[in-house]
C-alpha positions in Angstrom: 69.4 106.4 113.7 69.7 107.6 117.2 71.4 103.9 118.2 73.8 104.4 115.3 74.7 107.7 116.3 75.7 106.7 119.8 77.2 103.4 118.7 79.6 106.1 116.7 80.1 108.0 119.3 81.1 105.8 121.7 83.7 104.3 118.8 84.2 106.2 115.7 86.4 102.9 114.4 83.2 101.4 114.3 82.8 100.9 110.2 79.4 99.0 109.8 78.1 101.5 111.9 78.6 104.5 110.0 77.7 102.5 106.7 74.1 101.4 108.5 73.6 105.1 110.1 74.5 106.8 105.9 72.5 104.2 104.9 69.5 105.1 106.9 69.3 108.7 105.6 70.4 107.7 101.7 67.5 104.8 101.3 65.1 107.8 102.7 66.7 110.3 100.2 68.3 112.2 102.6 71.3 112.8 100.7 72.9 115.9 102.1 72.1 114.0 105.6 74.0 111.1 104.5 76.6 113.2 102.7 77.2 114.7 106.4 77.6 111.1 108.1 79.7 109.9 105.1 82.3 112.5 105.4 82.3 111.8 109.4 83.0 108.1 108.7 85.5 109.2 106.1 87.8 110.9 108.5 87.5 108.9 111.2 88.4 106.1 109.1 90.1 107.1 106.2 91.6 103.7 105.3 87.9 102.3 104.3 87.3 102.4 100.4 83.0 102.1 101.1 82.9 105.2 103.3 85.0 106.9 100.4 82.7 106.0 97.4 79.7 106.7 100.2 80.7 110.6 100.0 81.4 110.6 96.3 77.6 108.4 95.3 75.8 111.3 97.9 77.3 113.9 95.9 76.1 112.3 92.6 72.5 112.0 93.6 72.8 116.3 94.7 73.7 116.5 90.7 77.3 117.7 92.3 78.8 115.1 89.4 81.8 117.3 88.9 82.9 117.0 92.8 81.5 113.2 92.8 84.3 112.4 90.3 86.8 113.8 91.7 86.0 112.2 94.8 86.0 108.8 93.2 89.6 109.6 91.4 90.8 111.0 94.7 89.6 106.8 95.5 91.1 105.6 92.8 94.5 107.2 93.6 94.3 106.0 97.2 93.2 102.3 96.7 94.7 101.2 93.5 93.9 97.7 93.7 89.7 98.2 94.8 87.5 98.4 91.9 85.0 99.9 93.6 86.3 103.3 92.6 86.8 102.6 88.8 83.1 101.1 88.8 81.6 104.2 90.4 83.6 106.4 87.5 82.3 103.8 84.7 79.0 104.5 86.4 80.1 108.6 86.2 81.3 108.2 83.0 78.0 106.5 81.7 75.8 109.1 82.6 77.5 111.4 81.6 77.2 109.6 77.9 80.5 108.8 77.6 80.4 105.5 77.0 83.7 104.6 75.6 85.7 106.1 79.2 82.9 104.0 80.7 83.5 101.0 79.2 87.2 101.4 79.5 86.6 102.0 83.9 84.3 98.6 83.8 87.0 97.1 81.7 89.4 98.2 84.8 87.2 97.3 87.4 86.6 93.8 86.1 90.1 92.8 85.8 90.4 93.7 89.5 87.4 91.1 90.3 84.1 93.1 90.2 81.8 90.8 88.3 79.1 93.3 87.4 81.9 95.6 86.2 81.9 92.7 83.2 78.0 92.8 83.1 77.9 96.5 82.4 80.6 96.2 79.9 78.7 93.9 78.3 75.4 95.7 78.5 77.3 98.7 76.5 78.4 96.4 73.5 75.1 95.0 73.1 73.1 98.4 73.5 75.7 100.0 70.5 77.1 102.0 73.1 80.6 100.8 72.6 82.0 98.4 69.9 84.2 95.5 71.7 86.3 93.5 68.6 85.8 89.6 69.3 89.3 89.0 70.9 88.3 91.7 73.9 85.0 90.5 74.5 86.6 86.7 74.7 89.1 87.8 77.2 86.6 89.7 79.0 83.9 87.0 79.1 86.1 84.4 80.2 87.6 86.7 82.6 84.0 86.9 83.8 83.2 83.5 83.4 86.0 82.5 86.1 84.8 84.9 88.7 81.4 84.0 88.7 82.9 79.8 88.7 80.9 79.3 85.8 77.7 79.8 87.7 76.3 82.7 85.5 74.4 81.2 82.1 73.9 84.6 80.9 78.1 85.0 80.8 78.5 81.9 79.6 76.8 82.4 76.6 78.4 85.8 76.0 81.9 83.5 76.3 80.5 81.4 73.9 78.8 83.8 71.3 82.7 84.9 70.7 83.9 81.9 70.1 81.2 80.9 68.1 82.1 84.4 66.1 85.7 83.4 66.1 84.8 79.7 64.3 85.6 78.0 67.3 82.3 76.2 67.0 83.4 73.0 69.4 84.3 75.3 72.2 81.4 77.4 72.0 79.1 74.3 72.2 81.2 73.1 75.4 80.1 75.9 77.0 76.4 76.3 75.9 75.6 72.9 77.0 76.8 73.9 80.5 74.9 77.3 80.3 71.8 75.6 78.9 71.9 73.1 81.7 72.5 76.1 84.5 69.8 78.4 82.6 67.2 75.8 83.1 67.9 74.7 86.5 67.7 78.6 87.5 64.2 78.8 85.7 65.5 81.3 83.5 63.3 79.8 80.6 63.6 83.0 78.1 67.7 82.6 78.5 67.6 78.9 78.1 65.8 79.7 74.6 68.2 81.5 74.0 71.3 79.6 74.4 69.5 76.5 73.0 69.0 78.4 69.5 73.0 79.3 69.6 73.7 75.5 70.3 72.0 74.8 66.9 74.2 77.2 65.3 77.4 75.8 67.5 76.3 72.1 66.3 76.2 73.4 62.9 79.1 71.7 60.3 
């Protein structure tokens, strides 16, 4: 802490080294004491989204959720094009219960290239938090699909249940073989069961 806070001293442009000092004090639950450092980094460097949805996370764990959204707005407003602010208000917005403005921020946050803004979309429509009709989760999935270069099984077979609910049974077992393949490779034996019993479905005449 004390290195941090003479690295800051000496240059206050020094990002990474206001992040690490916050840091320090959030992971020990310090919250007001990284609240303090957050805003500090904020205004010396007001052009960095992080230190913004720094001030506005501190706030949320003090249970000060009404100023914590507005601080993530206030984000929002400022860096249009980050996700990071419309993930923090789906995040808001989900503990809040209010799961359909949720979904709809992790909807926004994904199509600006925040992969687990998909995966918590996805965890919502599977939960019966939020209902997504086929052609959404499609778009959303592939969307998803693409930013994680097909890497993910677990998306892949969401990408693949839709189509398989859309009758596009040839597509969907395209993409289950792949995730199969990737699912056991990872060791993610439960998954692979998984995918393998929708292949049988896909396969299906």
């Amino acid at each position: 802490v004390e290195h941090y806070k003479c690295a800051v001293t000496a240059d206050p442009s020094m990002v990474n080294a206001w992040r690490n000092l916050a840091n320090l004090h959030f992971k020990a639950g310090d919250f007001s004491g990284a609240l303090t450092v957050y805003r500090q980094a904020a205004a010396a460097n007001e052009d960095d989204v992080m230190l913004q949805i720094g001030v506005g996370n501190c706030l949320m764990q003090l249970q000060q959720t009404t100023e914590g959204r507005l601080v993530f707005e206030k984000a929002a407003q400022i860096f249009p094009n980050s996700p990071l602010p419309f993930y923090s208000l789906g995040i808001a917005s989900e503990k809040a219960l209010d799961y359909a403005e949720a979904a709809n921020f992790f909807l926004k946050a994904g199509n600006l290239g925040q992969i687990e803004a998909f995966s918590r979309l996805f965890e919502l429509h599977f939960a019966g938090k939020i209902s997504l009709n086929n052609c959404d989760l499609i778009a959303a999935a592939a969307q998803a699909c693409q930013l994680s270069n097909y890497t993910d099984p677990w998306l892949m077979q969401i990408l693949a249940a839709g189509y398989l609910d859309n009758g596009q049974k040839h597509e969907a077992a395209s993409i289950l073989h792949r995730a199969l393949t990737l699912a056991r490779d990872q060791g993610k034996q439960r998954l692979a069961a998984e995918i393998a019993d929708n292949l049988k479905l896909a396969s299906e005449n």
